[in-house]
N, C-alpha and C positions, 0 to 999 in steps of 0.2 A: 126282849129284855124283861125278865121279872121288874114285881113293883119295888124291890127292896132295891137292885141294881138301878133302877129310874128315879127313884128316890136320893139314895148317896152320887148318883152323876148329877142330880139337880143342887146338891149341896156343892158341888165341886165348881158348878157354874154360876155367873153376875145371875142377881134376881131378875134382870131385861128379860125381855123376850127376844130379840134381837140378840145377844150373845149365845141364847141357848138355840133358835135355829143354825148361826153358824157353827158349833160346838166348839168354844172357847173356854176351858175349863181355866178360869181363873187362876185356882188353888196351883196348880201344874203349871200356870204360867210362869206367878209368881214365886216359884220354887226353882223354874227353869232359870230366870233370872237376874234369882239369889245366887245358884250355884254359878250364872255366868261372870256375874260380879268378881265374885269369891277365887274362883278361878284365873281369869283376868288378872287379879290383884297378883296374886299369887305365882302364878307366871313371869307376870313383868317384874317383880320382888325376885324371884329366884334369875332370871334370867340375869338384871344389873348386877345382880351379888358372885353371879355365875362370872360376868365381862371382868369385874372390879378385883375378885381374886386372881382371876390369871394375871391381869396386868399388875398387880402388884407379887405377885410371884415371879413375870417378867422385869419388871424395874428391880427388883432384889437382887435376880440371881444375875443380871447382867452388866446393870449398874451400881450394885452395892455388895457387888461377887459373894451373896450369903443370903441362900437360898431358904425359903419357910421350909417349914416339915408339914405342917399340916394345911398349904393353902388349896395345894393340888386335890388331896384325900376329899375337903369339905367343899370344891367345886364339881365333883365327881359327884357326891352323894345328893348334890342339889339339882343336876343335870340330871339324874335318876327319878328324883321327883317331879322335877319339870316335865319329862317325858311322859310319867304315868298319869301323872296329870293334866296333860295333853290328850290322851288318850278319850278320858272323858268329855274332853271339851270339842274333838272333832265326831263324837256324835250327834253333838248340837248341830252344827252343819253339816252333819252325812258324808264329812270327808274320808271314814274309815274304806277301806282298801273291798272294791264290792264287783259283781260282774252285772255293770252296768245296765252292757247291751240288751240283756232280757227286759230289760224297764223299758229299753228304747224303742225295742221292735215288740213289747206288748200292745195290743189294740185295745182293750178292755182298761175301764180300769180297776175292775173287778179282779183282774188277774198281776195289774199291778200294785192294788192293795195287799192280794196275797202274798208278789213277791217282798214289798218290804214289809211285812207283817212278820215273813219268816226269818228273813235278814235282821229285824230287830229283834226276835227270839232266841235265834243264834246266838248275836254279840249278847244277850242276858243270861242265857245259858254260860258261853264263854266266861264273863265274869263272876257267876259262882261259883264256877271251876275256881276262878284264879282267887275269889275270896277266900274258898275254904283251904286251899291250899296255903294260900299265905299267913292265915291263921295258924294254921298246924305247925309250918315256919316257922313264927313268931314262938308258938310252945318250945319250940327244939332249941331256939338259938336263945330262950330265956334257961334252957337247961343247960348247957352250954357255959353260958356266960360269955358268949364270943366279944370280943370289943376290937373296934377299929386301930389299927397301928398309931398311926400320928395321933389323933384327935384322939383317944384312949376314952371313947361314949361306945356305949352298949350299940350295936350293929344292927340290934331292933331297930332300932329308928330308920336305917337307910329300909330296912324287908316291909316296913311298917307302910311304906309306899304302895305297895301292890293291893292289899286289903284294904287299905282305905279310898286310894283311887277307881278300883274297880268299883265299891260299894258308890261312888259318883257316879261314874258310869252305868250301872246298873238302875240306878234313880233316874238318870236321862234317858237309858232305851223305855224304860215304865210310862214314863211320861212320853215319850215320842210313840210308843206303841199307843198309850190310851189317847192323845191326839190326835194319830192316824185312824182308829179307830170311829172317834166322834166325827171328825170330818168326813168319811166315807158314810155313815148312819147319815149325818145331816144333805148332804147331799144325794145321796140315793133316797128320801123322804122327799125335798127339794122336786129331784124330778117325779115322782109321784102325783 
């Protein structure tokens, strides 16, 4: 590692000694954290809102024979964003969809560092894809003027899901790459 690269990873870590052998980059922790919070919140927020409109679009139209126009459209577009923003949250725990068995029948773990090293470069790559695209999106459907039926709000808001969820995602594989990283350094030192 250059001094400049040992330098800003020592700013990223507790002043201990002890945090900086096991490489625990604070900064990244505390970021990891924030966005699990944040996400968290946000999920179980959309999910209740997501139960709460059906069922009141069910009691409406079954029991009060006179059905919303816009309950269904605005639990759709929140199930949209709960999804994309799930997305990011099962990187945290390594739930996204992967071929395992090469981790499992790796012997090294040299060679299992490499596989999820390139497994989390993938899903980052992946996710610029889907930011810049969603951006470009977002350009077209502000050219446009598209607006949702019922709810009659700009259709940005539901595309607005993809660019900014992946831009989550993309901050978790950063941080899950540069933590995979320090922990293989720290422990290849270790046995040294």
């Amino acid at each position: 590692m250059s001094r400049m690269m040992r330098q800003w990873y020592r700013a990223l870590i507790d002043r201990g000694g002890n945090n900086w052998e096991r490489g625990k980059p604070t900064m990244l922790l505390k970021l990891q954290r924030g966005l699990m919070r944040f996400e968290e919140i946000v999920a179980v927020l959309f999910l209740v809102a997501i139960v709460v409109l059906i069922l009141l679009q069910v009691f409406n139209r079954y029991v009060l024979q006179s059905s919303l126009v816009w309950s269904e459209e605005l639990a759709r577009f929140l199930f949209i964003w709960l999804v994309y923003l799930s997305t990011s949250y099962a990187v945290r725990d390594n739930k996204h969809l992967a071929i395992s068995f090469l981790l499992e029948y790796s012997r090294s773990a040299r060679a299992r560092f490499k596989l999820q090293a390139v497994s989390l470069i993938a899903t980052a790559i992946f996710a610029g894809f889907c930011i810049v695209w969603g951006v470009e999106m977002l350009f077209f459907l502000k050219k446009t003027g598209q607006q949702a039926p019922a709810l009659e709000v700009s259709i940005i808001w539901v595309y607005l899901a993809l660019p900014v969820c992946m831009g989550l995602m993309l901050i978790r594989c950063f941080a899950a790459l540069w933590i995979l990283i320090a922990g293989y350094q720290s422990s290849t030192s270790m046995d040294l």
